[in-house]
Backbone as numpy.savetxt, mean C-alpha at the origin, in Angstrom:
# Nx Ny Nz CAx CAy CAz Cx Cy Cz
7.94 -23.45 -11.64 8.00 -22.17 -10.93 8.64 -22.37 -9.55
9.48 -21.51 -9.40 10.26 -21.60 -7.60 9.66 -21.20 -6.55
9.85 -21.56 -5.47 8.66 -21.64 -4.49 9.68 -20.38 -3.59
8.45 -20.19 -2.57 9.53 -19.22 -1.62 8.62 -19.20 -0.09
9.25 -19.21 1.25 8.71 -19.43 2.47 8.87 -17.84 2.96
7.98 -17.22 3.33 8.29 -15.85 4.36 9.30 -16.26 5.24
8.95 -17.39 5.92 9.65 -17.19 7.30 11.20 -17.76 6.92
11.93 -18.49 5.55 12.79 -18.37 5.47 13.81 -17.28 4.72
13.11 -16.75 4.44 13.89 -15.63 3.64 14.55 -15.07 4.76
15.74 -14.60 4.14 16.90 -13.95 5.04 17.16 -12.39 4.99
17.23 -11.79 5.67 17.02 -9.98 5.99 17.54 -9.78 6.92
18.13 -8.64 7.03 18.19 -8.11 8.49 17.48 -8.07 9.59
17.74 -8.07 10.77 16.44 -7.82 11.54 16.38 -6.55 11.55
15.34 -6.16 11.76 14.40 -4.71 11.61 13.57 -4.59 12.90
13.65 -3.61 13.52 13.58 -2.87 14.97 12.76 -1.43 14.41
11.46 -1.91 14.57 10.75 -0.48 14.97 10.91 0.61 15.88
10.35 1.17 15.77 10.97 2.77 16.49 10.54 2.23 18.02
11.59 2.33 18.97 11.24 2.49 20.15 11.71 1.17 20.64
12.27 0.32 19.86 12.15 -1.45 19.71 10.68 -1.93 19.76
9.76 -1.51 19.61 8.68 -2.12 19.46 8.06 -3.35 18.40
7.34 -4.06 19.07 6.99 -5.65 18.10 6.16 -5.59 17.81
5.26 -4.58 17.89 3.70 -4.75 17.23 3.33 -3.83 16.05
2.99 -3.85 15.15 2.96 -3.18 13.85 1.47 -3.00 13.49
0.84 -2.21 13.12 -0.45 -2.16 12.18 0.16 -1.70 10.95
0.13 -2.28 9.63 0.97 -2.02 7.97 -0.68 -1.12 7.57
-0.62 -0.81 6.95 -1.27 0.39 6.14 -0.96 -0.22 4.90
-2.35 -1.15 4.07 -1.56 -1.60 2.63 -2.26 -1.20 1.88
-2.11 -0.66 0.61 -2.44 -0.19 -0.30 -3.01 -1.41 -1.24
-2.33 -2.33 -1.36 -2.39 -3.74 -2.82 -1.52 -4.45 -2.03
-1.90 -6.08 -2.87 -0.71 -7.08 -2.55 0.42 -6.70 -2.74
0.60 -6.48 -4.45 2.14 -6.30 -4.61 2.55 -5.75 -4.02
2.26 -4.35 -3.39 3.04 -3.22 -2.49 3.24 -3.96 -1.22
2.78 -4.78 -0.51 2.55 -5.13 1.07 3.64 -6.47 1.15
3.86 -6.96 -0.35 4.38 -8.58 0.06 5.53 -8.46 0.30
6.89 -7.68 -0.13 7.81 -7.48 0.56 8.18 -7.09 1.89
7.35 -6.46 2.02 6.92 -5.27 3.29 6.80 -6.59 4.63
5.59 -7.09 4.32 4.88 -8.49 5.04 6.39 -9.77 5.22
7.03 -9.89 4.09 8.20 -10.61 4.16 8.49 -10.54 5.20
9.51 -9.42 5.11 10.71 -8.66 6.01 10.31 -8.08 7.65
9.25 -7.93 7.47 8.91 -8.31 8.65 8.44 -9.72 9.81
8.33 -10.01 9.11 8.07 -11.53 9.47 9.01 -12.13 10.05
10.12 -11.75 8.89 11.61 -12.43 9.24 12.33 -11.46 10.30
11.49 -10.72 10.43 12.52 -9.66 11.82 11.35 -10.33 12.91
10.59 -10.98 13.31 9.95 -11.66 14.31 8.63 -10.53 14.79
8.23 -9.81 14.28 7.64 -8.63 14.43 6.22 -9.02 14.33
4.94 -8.72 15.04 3.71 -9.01 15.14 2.89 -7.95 14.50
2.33 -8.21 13.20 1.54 -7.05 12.17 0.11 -7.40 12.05
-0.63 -6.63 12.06 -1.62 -6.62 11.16 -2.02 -5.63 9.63
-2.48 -6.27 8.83 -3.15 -5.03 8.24 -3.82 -4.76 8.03
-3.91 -3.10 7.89 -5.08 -2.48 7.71 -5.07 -1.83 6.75
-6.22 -1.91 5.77 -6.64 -1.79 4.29 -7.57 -0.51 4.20
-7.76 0.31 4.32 -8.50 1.64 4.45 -8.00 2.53 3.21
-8.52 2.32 2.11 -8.46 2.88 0.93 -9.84 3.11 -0.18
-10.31 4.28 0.53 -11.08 4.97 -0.44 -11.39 5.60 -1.86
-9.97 6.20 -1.76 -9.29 6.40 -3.12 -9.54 5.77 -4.18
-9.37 4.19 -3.92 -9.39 3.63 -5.39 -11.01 3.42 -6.11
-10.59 3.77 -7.48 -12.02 3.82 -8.55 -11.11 2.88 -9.55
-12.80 2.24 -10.13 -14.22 2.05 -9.63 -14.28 1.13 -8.54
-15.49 0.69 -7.84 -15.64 -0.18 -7.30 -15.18 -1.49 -7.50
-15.61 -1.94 -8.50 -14.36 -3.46 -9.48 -12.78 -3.46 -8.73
-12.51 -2.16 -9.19 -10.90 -3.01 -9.01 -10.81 -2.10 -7.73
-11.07 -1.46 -6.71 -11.27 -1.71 -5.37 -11.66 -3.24 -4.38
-12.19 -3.76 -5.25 -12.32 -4.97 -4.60 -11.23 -5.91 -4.95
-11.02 -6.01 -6.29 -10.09 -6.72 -6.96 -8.79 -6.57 -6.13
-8.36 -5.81 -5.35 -6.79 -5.32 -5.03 -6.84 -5.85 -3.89
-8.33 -5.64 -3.17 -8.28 -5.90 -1.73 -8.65 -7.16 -1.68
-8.99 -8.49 -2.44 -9.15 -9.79 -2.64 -8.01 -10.27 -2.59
-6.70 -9.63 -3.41 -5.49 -10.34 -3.84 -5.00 -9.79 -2.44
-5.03 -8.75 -1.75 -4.20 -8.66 -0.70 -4.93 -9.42 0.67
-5.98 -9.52 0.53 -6.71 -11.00 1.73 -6.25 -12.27 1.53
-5.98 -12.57 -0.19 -5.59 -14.10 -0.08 -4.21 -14.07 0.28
-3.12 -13.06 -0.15 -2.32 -13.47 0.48 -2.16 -13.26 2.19
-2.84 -12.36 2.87 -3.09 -12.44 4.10 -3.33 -13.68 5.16
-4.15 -14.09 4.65 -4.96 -15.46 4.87 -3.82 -16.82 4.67
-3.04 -16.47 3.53 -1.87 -17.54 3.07 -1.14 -17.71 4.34
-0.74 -16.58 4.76 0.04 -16.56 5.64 -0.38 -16.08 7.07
-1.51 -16.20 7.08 -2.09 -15.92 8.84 -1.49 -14.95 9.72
-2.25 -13.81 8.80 -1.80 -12.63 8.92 -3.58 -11.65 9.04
-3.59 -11.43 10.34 -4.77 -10.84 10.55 -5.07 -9.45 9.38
-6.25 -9.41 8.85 -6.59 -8.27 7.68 -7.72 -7.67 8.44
-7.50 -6.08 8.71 -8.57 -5.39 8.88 -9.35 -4.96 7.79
-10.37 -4.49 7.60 -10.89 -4.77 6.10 -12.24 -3.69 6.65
-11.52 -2.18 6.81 -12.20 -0.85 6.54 -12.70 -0.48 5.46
-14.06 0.73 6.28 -14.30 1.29 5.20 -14.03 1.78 3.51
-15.44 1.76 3.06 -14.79 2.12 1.27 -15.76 3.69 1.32
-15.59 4.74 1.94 -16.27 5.72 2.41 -15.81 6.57 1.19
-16.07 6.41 0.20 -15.73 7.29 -0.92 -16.04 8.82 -1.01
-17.90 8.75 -0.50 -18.19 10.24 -0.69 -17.22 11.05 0.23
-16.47 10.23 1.41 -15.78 11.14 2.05 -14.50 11.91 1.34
-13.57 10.90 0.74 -12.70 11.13 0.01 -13.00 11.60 -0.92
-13.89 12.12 -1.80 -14.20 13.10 -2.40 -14.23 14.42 -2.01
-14.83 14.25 -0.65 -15.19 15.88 -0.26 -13.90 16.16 0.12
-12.63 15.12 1.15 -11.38 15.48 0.99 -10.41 16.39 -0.36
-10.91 15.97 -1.51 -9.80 16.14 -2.72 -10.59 17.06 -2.90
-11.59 17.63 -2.67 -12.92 18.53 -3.60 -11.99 20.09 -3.83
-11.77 20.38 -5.12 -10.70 21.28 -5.88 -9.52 21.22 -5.84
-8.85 20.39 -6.16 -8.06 19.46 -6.11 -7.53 18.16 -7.06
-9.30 18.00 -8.13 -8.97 17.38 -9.15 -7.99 17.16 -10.10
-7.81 18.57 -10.58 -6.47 18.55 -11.41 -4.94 18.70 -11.21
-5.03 18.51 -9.61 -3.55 18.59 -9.32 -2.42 17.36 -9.32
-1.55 17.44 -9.92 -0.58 16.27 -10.38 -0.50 15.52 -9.64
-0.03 14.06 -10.46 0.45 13.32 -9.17 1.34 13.50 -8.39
1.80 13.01 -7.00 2.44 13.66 -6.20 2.13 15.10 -5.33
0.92 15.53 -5.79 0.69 16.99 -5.47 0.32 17.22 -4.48
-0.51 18.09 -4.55 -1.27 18.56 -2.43 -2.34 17.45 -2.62
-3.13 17.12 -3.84 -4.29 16.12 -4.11 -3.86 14.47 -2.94
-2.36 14.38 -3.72 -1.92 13.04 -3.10 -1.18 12.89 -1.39
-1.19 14.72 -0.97 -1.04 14.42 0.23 -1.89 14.89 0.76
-3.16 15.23 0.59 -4.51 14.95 1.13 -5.08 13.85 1.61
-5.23 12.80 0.43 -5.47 11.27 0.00 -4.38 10.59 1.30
-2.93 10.46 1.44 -2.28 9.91 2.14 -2.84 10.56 3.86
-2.96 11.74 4.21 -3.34 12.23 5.76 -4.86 11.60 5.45
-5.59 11.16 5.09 -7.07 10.76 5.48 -6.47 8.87 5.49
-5.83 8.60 4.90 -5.76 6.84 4.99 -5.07 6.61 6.43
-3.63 7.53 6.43 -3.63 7.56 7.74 -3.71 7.81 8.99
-4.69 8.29 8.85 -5.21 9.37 10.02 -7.00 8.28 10.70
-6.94 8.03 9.47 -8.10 6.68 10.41 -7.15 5.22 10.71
-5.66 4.90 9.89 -4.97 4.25 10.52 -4.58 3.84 11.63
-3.84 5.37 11.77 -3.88 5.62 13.47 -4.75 5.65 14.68
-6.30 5.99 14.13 -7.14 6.16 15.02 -7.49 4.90 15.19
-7.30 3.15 14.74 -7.55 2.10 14.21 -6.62 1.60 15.16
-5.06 2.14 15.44 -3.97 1.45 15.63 -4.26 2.17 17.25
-4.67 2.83 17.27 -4.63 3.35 19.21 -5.71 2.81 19.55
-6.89 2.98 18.87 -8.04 1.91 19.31 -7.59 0.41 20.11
-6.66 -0.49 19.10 -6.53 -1.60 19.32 -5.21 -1.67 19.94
-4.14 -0.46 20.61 -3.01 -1.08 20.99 -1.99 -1.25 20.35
-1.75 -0.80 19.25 -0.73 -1.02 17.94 0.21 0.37 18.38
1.49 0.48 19.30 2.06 1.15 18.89 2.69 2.06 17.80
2.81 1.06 17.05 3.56 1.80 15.70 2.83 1.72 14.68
2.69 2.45 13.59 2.14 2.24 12.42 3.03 2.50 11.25
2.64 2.10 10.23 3.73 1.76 9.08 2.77 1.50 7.89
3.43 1.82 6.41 2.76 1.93 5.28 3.66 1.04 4.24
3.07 0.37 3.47 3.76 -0.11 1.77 3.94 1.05 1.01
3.01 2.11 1.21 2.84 2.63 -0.30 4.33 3.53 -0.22
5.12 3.56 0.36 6.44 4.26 -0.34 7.44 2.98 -0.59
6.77 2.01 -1.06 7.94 1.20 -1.76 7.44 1.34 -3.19
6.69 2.07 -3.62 6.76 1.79 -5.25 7.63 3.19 -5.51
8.16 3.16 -6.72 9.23 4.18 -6.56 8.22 5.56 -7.57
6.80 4.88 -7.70 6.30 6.48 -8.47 5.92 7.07 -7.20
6.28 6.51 -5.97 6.02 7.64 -5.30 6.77 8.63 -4.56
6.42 9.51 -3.41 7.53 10.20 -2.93 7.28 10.08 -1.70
8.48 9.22 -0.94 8.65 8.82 0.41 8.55 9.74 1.08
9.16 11.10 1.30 8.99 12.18 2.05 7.32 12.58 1.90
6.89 12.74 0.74 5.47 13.11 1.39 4.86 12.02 2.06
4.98 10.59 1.84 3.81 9.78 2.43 4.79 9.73 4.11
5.89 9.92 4.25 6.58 9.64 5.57 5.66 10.90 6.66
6.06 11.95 5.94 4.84 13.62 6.50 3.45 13.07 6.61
2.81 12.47 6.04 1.65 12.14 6.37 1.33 11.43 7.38
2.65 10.22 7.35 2.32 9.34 8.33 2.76 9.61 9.78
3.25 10.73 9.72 4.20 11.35 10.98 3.40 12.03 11.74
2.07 12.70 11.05 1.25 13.63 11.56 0.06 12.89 11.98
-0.04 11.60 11.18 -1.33 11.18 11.87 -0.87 10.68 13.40
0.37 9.80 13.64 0.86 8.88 14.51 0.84 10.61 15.25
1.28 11.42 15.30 1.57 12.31 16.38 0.53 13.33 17.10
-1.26 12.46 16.39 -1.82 12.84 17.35 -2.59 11.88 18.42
-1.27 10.65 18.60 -1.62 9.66 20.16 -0.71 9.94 20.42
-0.21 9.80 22.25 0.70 10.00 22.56 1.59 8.58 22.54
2.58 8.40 22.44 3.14 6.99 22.65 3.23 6.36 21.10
2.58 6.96 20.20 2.27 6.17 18.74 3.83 7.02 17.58
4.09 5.95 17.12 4.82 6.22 15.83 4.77 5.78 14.97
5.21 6.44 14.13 5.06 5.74 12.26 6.58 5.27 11.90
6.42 4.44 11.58 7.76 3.63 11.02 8.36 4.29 9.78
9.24 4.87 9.53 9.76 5.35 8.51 10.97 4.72 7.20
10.87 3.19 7.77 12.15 3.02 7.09 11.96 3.09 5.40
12.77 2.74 5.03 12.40 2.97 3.19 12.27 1.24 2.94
11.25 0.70 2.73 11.01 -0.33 2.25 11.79 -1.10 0.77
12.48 0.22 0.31 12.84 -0.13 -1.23 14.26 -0.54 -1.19
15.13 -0.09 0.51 16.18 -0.88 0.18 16.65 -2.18 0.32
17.57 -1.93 0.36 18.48 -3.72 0.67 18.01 -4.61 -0.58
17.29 -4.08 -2.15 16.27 -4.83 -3.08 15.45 -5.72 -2.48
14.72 -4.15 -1.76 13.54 -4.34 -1.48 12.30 -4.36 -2.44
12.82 -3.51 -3.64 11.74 -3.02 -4.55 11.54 -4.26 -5.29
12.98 -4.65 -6.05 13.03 -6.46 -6.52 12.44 -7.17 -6.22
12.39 -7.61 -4.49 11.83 -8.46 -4.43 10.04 -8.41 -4.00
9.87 -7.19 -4.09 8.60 -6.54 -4.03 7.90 -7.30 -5.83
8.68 -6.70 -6.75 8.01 -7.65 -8.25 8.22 -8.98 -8.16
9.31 -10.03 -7.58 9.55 -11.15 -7.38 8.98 -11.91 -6.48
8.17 -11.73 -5.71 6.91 -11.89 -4.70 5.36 -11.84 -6.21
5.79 -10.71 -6.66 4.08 -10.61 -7.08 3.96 -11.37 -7.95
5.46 -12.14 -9.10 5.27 -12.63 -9.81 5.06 -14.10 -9.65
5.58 -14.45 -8.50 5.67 -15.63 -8.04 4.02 -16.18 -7.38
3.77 -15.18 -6.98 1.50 -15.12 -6.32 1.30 -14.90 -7.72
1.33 -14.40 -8.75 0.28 -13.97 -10.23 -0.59 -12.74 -9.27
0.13 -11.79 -8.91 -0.75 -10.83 -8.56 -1.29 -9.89 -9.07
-2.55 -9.71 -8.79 -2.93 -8.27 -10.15 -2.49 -7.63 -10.47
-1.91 -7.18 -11.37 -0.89 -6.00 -11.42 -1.85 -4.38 -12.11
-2.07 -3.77 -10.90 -2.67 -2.04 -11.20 -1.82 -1.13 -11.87
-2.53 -0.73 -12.79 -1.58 -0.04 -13.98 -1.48 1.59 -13.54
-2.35 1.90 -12.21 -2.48 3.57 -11.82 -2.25 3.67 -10.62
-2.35 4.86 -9.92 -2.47 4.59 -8.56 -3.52 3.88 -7.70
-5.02 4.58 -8.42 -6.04 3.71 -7.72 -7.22 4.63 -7.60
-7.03 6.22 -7.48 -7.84 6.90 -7.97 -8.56 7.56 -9.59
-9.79 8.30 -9.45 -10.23 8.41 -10.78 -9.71 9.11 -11.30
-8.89 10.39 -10.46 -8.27 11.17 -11.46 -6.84 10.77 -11.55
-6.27 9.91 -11.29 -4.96 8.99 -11.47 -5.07 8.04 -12.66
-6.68 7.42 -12.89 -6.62 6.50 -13.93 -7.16 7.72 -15.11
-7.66 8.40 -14.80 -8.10 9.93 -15.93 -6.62 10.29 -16.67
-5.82 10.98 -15.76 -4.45 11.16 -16.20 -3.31 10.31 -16.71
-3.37 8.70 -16.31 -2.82 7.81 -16.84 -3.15 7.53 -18.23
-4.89 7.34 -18.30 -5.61 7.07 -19.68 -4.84 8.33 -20.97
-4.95 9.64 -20.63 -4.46 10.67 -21.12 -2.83 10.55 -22.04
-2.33 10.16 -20.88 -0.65 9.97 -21.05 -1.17 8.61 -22.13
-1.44 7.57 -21.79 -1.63 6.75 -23.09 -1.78 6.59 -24.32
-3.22 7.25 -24.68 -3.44 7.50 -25.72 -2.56 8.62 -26.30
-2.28 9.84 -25.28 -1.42 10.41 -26.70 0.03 9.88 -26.80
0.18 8.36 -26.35 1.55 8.16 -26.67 1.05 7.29 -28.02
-0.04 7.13 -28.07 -0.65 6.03 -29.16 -0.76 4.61 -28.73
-1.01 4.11 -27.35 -1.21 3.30 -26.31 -2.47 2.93 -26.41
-3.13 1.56 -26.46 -4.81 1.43 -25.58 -4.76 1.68 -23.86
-5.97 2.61 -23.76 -6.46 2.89 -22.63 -6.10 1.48 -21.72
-6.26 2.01 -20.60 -6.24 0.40 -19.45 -7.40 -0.13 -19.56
-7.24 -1.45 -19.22 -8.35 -2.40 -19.43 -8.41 -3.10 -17.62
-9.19 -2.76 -17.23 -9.32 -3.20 -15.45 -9.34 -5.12 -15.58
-9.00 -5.49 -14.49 -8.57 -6.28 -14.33 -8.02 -7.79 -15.47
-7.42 -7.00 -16.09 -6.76 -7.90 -17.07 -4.99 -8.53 -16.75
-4.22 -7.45 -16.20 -3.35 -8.00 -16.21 -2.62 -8.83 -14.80
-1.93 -9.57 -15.05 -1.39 -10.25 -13.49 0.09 -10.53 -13.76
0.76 -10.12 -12.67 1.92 -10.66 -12.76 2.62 -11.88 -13.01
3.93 -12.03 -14.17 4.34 -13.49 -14.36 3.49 -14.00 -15.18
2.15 -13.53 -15.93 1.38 -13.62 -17.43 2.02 -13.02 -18.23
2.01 -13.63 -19.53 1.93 -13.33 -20.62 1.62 -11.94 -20.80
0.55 -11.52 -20.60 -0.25 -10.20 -20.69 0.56 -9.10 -20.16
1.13 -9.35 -18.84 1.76 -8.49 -18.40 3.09 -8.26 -18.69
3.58 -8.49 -19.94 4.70 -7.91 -20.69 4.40 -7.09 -21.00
């Protein structure tokens, strides 16, 4: 298997808004954060992250996501904030709201509560800018999570949200070429119950088995 160094990988340098060097990342999972974590690194940029995800069901693979994204944290001595799992809150957030699609008002509910204690996290401690993984997977939609993150950062004064698109320059590539290279868990949904409800759905009536929680990992067998 081929090995790979953060700090040698080659990228552009990358200049946060304002030129600023200090970052708080907003990560969702390893896989989503390890490109992200790369490319910054290699632009000389000082991050932490912060893991504040309620959303994901059940408890199991809430932990499971946030284990694989500590070890690689830890790999690379990379400070991990390691927030609340305040679920009943995020419930009462989505409350009628269940059945709305992915992408919907449900998922930009879910995105203004992750970052909206982000921000309150990132002015607490001094973190000018704040910044997210979750618009490098491409099921999602950059414009809504960019709106989310625009509104939390714009209630400090001095605070911004980083907007760049994480997915270019094969960014997204090397986003799977990172996870496969760690064996990282690989999450088959977004992370909520009615995300793995509606995924399960789409499965079976394609004639699919339901997901099976923490079975698959990247660069296994399994995960073909």
């Amino acid at each position: 298997m081929s090995s790979y160094s953060l700090d040698a990988y080659e990228r552009p340098v990358l200049k946060p808004p304002g030129g600023q060097e200090k970052v708080l990342l907003h990560s969702c999972c390893a896989p989503c954060s390890g490109e992200v974590i790369e490319v910054m690194r290699a632009s000389g940029l000082q991050l932490a992250i912060y893991f504040y995800n309620p959303n994901i069901h059940p408890r199991a693979e809430y932990e499971l996501r946030k284990s694989e994204n500590i070890r690689f944290a830890q790999k690379h001595g990379i400070p991990f904030v390691d927030a609340d799992y305040d679920t009943e809150n995020w419930f009462a957030r989505v409350k009628g709201l269940e059945h709305e699609p992915e992408r919907g008002v449900r998922c930009t509910q879910c995105f203004d509560m992750r970052f909206e204690r982000t921000a309150l996290y990132a002015h607490e401690h001094d973190f000018p800018v704040i910044t997210s993984c979750l618009g490098i997977s491409r099921w999602k939609n950059m414009e809504q999570i960019n709106g989310s993150g625009e509104r939390a950062a714009s209630r400090y004064p001095g605070m911004s949200y980083w907007t760049f698109n994480w997915r270019k320059q094969g960014g997204a590539g090397r986003m799977v070429e990172i996870s496969k290279q760690e064996h990282f868990y690989m999450q088959e949904y977004c992370g909520c119950i009615y995300s793995l409800r509606d995924t399960n759905k789409h499965l079976t009536a394609s004639g699919r088995p339901k997901i099976v929680l923490g079975e698959k990992y990247y660069g296994a067998e399994n995960s073909a």
